[in-house]
C-alpha positions as CSV (number, residue, x, y, z in Angstrom):
1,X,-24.4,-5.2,-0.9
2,X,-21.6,-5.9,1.7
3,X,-18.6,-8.0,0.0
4,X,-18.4,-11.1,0.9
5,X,-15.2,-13.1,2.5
6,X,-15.2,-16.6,0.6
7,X,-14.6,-18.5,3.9
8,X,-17.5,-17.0,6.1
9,X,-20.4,-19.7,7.2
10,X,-24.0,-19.4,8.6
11,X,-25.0,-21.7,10.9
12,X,-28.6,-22.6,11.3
13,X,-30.2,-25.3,14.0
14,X,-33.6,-25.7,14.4
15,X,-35.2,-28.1,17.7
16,X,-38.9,-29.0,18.0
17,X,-39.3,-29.1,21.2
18,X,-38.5,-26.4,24.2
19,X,-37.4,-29.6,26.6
20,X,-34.5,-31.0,24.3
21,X,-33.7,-27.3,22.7
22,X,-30.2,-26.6,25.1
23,X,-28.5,-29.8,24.5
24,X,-30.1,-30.6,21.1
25,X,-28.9,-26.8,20.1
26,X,-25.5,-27.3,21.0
27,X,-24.9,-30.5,19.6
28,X,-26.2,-29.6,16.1
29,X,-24.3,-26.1,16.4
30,X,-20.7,-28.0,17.3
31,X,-21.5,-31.0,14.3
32,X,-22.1,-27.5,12.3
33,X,-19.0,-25.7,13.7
34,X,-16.5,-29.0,13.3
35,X,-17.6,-28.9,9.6
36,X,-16.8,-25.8,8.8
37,X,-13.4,-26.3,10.9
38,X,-12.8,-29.2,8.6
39,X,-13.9,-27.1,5.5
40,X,-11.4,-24.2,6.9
41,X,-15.1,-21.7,7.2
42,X,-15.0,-19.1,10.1
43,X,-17.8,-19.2,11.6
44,X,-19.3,-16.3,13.7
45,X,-22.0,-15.6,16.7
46,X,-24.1,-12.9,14.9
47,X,-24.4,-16.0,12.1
48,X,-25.8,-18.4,14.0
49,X,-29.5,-18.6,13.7
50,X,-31.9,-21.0,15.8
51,X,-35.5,-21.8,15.4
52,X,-37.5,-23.7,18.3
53,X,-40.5,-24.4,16.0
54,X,-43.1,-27.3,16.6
55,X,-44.8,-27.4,13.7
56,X,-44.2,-24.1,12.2
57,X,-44.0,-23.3,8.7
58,X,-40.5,-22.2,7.0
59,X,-41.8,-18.9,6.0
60,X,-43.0,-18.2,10.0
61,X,-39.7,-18.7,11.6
62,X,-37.6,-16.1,13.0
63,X,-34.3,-18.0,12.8
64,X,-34.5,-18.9,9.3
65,X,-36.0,-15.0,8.3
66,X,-33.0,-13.9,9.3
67,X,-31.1,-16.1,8.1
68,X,-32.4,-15.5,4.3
69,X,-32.2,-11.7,5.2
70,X,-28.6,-11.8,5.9
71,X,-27.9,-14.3,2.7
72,X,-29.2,-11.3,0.8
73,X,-27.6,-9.1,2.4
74,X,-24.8,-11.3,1.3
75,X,-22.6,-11.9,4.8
76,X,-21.2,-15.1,4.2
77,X,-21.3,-17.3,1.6
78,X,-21.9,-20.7,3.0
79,X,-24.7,-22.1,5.0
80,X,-24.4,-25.4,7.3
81,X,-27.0,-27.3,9.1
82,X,-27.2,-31.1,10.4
83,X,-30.3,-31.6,7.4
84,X,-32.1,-30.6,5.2
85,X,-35.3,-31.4,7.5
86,X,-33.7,-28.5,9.6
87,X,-35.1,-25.9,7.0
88,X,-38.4,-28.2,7.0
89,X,-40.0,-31.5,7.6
90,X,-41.8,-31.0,4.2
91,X,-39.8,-31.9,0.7
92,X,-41.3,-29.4,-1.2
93,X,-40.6,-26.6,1.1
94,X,-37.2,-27.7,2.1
95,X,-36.2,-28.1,-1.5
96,X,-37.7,-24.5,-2.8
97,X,-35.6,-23.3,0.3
98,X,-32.3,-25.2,-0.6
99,X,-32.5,-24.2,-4.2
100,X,-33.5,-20.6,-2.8
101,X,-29.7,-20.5,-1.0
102,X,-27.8,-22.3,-4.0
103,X,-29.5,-21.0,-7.1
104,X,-30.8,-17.4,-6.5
105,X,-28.2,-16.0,-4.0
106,X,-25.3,-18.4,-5.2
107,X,-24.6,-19.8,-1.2
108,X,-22.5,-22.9,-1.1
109,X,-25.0,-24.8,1.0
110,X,-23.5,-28.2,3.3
111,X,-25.9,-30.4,5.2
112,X,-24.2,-33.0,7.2
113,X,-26.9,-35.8,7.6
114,X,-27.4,-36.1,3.8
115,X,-23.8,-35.7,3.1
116,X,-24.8,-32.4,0.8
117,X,-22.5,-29.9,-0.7
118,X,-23.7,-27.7,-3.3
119,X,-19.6,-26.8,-4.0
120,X,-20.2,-30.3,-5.2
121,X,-23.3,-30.2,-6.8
122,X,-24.6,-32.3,-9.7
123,X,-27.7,-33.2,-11.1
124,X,-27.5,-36.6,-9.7
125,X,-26.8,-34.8,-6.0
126,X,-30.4,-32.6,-6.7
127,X,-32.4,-35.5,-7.3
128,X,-30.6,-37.6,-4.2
129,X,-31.3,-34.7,-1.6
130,X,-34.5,-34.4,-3.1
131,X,-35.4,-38.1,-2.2
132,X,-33.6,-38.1,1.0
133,X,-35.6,-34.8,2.1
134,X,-39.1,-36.5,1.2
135,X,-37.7,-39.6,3.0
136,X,-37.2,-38.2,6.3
137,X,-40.4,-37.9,7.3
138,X,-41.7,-40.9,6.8
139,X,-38.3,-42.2,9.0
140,X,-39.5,-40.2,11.7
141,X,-42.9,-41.3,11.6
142,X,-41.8,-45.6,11.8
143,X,-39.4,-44.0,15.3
């Protein structure tokens, strides 16, 4: 396993939609990229990694393959996205995934919507994210 800088993040963006994926990619890569300026992260082109997946389960998607891949490989340390429904629109799923980053491969994990850092994780955080990810759905369904 390659060592790891402490101040190396993964960035991962996910659209559902071909249409809105340019400008919808961007603008969750530079909300991404401005946190991990404000966190003092470097962030990297090879460690960026986009899904475009309508309805796609986690497990399917190339972006988020590769990003798990690299995490094992153990490339960086941190991983950023806009939300946790970025990894999936389903709790569960997101949630095994999140703890799959944090817990087994020790990633500090920030996702902007939910205000989420695992740096700052307690157990009152894990049962907040896990609401807010079961939430989000239903949000989207009442737009």
């Amino acid at each position: 396993m390659k060592s790891v800088s402490n101040n190396i993040a993964a960035i991962y963006v996910r659209v559902a939609n071909k249409n809105s994926h340019k400008d919808l990619f961007e603008y969750q890569k530079s909300l991404c990229e401005e946190i991990a300026r404000m966190e003092d992260l470097e962030t990297r082109p090879e460690f960026i990694y986009e899904d475009c997946a309508p309805g796609t389960s986690t497990a399917e998607r190339k972006g988020i393959k590769s990003l798990l891949e690299d995490t094992k490989k153990g490339l960086f340390n941190t991983v950023i996205c806009t939300s946790l429904s970025r990894f999936s629109r389903d709790a569960l799923e997101a949630m095994i995934f999140k703890r799959q980053l944090v817990k087994e491969h020790n990633i500090r994990l920030i996702t902007i919507e939910e205000g989420y850092d695992s740096k700052n994780e307690e157990e009152e955080n894990e049962i907040i994210s896990t609401i807010i990810s079961a939430v989000n759905p239903k949000l989207l369904k009442m737009l």
